[in-house]
Structure formats: structure tokens, C-alpha cells
N, CA, C and O atoms as CSV, one atom per row, in Angstrom:
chain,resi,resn,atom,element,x,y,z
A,1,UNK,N,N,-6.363,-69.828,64.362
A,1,UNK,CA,C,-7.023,-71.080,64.639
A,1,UNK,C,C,-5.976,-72.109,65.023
A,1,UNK,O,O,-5.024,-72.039,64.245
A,2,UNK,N,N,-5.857,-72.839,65.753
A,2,UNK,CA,C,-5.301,-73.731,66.378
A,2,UNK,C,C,-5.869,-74.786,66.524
A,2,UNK,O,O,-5.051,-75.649,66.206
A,3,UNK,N,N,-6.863,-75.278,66.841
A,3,UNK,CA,C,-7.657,-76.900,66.731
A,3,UNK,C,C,-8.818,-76.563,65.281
A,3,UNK,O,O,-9.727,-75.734,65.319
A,4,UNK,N,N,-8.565,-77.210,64.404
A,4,UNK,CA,C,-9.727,-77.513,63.568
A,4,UNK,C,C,-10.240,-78.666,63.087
A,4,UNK,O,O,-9.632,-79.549,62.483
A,5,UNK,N,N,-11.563,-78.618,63.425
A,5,UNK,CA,C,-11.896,-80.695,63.564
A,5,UNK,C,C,-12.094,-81.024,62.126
A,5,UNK,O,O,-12.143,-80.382,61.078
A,6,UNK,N,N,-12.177,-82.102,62.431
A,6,UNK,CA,C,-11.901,-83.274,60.967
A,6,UNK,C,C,-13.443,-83.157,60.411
A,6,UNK,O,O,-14.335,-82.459,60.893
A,7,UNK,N,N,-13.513,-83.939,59.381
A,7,UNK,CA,C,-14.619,-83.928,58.816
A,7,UNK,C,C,-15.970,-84.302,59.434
A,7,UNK,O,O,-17.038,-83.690,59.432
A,8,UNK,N,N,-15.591,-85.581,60.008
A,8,UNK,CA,C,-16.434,-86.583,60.826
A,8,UNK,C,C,-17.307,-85.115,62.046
A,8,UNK,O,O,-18.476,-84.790,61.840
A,9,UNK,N,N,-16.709,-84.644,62.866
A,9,UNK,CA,C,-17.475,-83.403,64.063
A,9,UNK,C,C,-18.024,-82.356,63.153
A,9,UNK,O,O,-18.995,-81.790,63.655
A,10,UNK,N,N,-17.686,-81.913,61.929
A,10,UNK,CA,C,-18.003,-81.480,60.956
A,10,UNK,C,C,-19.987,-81.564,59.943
A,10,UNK,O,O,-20.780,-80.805,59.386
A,11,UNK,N,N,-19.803,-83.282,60.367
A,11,UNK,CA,C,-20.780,-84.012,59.683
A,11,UNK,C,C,-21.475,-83.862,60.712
A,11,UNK,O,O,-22.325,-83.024,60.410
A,12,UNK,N,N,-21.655,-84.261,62.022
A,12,UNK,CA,C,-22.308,-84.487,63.137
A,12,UNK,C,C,-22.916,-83.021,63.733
A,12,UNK,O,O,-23.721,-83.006,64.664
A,13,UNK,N,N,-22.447,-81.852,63.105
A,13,UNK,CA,C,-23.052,-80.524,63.745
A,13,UNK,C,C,-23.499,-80.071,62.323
A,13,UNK,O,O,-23.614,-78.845,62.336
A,14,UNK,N,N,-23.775,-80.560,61.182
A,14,UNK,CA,C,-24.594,-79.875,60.352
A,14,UNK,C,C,-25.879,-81.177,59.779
A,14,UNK,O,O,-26.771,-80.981,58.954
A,15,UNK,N,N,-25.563,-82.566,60.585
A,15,UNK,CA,C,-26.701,-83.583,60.261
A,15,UNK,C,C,-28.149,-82.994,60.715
A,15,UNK,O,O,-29.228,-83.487,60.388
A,16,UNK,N,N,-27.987,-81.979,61.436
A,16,UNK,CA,C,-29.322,-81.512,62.078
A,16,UNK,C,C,-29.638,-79.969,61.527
A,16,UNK,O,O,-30.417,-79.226,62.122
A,17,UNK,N,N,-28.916,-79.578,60.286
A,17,UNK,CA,C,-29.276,-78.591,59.733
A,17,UNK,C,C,-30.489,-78.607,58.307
A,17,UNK,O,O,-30.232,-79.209,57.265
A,18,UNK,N,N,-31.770,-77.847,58.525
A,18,UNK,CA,C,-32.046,-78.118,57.576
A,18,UNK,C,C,-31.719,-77.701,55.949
A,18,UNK,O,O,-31.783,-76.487,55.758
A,19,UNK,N,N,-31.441,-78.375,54.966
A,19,UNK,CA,C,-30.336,-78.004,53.851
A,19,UNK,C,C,-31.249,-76.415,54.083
A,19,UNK,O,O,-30.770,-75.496,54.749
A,20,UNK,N,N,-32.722,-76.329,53.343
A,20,UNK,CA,C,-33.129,-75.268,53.104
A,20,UNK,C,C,-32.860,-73.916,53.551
A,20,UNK,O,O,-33.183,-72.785,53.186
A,21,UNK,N,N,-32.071,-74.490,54.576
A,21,UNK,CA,C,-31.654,-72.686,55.754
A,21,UNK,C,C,-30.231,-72.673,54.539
A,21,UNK,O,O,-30.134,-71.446,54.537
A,22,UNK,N,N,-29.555,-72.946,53.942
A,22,UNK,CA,C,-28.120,-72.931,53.576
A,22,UNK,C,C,-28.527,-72.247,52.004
A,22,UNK,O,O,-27.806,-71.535,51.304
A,23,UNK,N,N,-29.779,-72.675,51.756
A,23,UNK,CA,C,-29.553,-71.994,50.234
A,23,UNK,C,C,-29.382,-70.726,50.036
A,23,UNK,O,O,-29.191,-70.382,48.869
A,24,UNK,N,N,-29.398,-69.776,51.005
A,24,UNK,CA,C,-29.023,-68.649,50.450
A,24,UNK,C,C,-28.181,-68.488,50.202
A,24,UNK,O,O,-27.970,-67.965,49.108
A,25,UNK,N,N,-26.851,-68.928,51.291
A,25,UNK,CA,C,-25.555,-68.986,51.344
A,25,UNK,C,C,-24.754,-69.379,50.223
A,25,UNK,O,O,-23.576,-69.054,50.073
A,26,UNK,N,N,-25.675,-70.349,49.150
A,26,UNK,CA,C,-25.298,-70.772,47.312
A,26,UNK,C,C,-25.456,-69.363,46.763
A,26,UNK,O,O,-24.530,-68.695,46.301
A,27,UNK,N,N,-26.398,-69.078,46.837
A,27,UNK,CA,C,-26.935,-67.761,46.509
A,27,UNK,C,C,-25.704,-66.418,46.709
A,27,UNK,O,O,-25.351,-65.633,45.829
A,28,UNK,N,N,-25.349,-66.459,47.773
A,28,UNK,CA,C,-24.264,-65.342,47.876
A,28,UNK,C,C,-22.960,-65.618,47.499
A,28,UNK,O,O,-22.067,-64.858,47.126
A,29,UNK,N,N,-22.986,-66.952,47.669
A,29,UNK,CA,C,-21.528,-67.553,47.150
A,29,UNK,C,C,-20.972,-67.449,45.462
A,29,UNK,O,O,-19.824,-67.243,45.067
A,30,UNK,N,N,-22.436,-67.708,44.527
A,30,UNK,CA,C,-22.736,-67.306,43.653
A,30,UNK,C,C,-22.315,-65.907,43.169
A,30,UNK,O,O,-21.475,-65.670,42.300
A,31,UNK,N,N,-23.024,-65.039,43.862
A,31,UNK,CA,C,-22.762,-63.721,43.635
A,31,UNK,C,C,-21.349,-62.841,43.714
A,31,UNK,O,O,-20.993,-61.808,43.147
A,32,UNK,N,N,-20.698,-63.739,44.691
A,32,UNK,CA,C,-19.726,-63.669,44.773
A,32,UNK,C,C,-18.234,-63.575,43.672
A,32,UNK,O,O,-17.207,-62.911,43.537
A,33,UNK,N,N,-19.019,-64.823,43.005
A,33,UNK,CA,C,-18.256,-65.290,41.992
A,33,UNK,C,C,-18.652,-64.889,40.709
A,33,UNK,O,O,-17.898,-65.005,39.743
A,34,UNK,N,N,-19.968,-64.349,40.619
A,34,UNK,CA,C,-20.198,-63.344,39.708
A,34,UNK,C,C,-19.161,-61.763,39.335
A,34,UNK,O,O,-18.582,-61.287,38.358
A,35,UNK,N,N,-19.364,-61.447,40.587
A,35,UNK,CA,C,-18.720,-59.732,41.153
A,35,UNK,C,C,-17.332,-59.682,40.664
A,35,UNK,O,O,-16.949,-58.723,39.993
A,36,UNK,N,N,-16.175,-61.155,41.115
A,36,UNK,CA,C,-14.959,-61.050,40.970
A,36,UNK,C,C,-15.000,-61.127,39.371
A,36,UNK,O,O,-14.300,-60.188,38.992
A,37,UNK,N,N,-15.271,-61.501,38.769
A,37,UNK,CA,C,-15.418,-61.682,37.238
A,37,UNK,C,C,-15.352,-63.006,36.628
A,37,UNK,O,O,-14.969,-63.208,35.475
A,38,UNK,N,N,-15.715,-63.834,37.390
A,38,UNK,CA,C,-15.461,-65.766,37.281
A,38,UNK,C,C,-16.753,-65.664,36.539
A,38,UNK,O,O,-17.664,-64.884,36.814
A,39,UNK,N,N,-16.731,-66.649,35.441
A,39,UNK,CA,C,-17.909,-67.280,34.930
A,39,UNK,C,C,-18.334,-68.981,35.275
A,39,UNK,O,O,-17.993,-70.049,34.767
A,40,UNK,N,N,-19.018,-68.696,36.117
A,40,UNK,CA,C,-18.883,-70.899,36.507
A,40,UNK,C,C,-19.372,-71.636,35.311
A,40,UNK,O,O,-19.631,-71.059,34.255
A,41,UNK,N,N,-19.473,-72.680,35.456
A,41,UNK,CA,C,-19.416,-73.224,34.076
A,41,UNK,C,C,-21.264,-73.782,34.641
A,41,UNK,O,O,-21.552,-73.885,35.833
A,42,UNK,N,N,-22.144,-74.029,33.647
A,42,UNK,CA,C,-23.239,-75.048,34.234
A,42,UNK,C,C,-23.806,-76.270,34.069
A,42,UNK,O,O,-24.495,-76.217,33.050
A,43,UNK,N,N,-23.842,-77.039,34.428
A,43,UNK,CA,C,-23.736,-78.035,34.678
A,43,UNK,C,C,-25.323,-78.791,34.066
A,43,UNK,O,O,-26.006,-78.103,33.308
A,44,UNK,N,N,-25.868,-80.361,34.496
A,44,UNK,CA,C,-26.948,-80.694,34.086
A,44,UNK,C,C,-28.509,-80.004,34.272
A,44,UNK,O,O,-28.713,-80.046,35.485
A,45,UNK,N,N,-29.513,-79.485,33.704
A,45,UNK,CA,C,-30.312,-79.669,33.817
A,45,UNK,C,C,-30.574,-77.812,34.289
A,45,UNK,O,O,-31.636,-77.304,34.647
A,46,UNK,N,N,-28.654,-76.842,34.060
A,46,UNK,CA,C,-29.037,-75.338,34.276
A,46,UNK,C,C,-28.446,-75.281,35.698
A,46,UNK,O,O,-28.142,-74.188,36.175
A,47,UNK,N,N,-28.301,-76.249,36.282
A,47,UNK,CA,C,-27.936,-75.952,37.648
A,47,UNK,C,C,-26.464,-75.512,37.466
A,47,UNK,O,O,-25.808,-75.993,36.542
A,48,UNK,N,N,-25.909,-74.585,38.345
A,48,UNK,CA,C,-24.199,-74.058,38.674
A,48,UNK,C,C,-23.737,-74.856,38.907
A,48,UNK,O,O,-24.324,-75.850,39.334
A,49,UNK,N,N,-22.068,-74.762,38.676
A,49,UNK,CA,C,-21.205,-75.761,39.142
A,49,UNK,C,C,-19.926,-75.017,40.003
A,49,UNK,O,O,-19.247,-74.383,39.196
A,50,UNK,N,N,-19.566,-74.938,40.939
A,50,UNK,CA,C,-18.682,-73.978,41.295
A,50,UNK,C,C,-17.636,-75.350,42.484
A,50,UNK,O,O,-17.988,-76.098,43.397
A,51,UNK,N,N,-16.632,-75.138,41.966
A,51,UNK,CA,C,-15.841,-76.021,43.153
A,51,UNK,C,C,-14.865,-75.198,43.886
A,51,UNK,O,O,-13.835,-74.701,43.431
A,52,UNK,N,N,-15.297,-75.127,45.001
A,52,UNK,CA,C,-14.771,-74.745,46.180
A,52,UNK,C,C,-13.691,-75.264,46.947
A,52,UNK,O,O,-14.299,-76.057,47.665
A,53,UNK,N,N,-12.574,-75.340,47.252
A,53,UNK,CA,C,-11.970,-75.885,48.216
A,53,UNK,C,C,-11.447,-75.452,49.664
A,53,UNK,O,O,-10.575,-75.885,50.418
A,54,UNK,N,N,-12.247,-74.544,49.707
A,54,UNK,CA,C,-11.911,-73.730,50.868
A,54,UNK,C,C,-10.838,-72.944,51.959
A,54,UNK,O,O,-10.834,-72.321,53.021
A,55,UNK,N,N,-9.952,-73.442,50.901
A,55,UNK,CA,C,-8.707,-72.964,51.853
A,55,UNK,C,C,-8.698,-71.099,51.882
A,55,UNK,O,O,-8.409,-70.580,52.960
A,56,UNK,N,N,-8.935,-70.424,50.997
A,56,UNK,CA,C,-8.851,-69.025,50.718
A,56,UNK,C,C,-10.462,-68.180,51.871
A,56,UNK,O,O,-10.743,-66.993,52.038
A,57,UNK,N,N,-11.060,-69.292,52.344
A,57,UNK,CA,C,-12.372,-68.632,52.677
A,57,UNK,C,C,-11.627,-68.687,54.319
A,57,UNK,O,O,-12.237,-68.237,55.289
């Protein structure tokens, strides 16, 4: 990779996504972090908490 845009072109090509198409993608990300042997911690109300920073993806 050689050009990777900033946050801002980032924001502007997923403002027109609807969230609901992405939840699976929690879903596998989840599972993910199940498989390796991570336990996430959970957060208010039962919901996951998983922080990502993306550099390894």
C-alpha cells in the first residue's frame, strides 16, 4: 500500500453505509477473538467490548 487516506475520505465512503450491513462483520470479529483464546471483557448492559486498533489487520 502506498497512498492510504486519512480519516475524513474514510468517513465520507462509509456515511452512506447502512450500519445494519456491518453487523455481521462484529459478529466474525468476535469470533475471531473467541478462536485465538482472548476473553473480551463486557461492558454495559452485556454488550462486548473489544478495542481494535488496526494496525495487525
Amino acid at each position: 500500500m502506498e497512498h492510504i487516506p486519512s480519516d475524513n475520505p474514510i468517513r465520507v465512503l462509509l456515511d452512506g453505509v447502512e450500519p445494519s450491513s456491518l453487523y455481521g462483520l462484529f459478529d466474525d470479529a468476535l469470533a475471531a477473538v473467541k478462536s485465538a483464546g482472548a476473553s473480551p471483557s463486557t461492558c454495559l448492559n452485556g454488550c462486548t467490548s473489544i478495542a481494535l486498533d488496526g494496525t495487525q489487520f
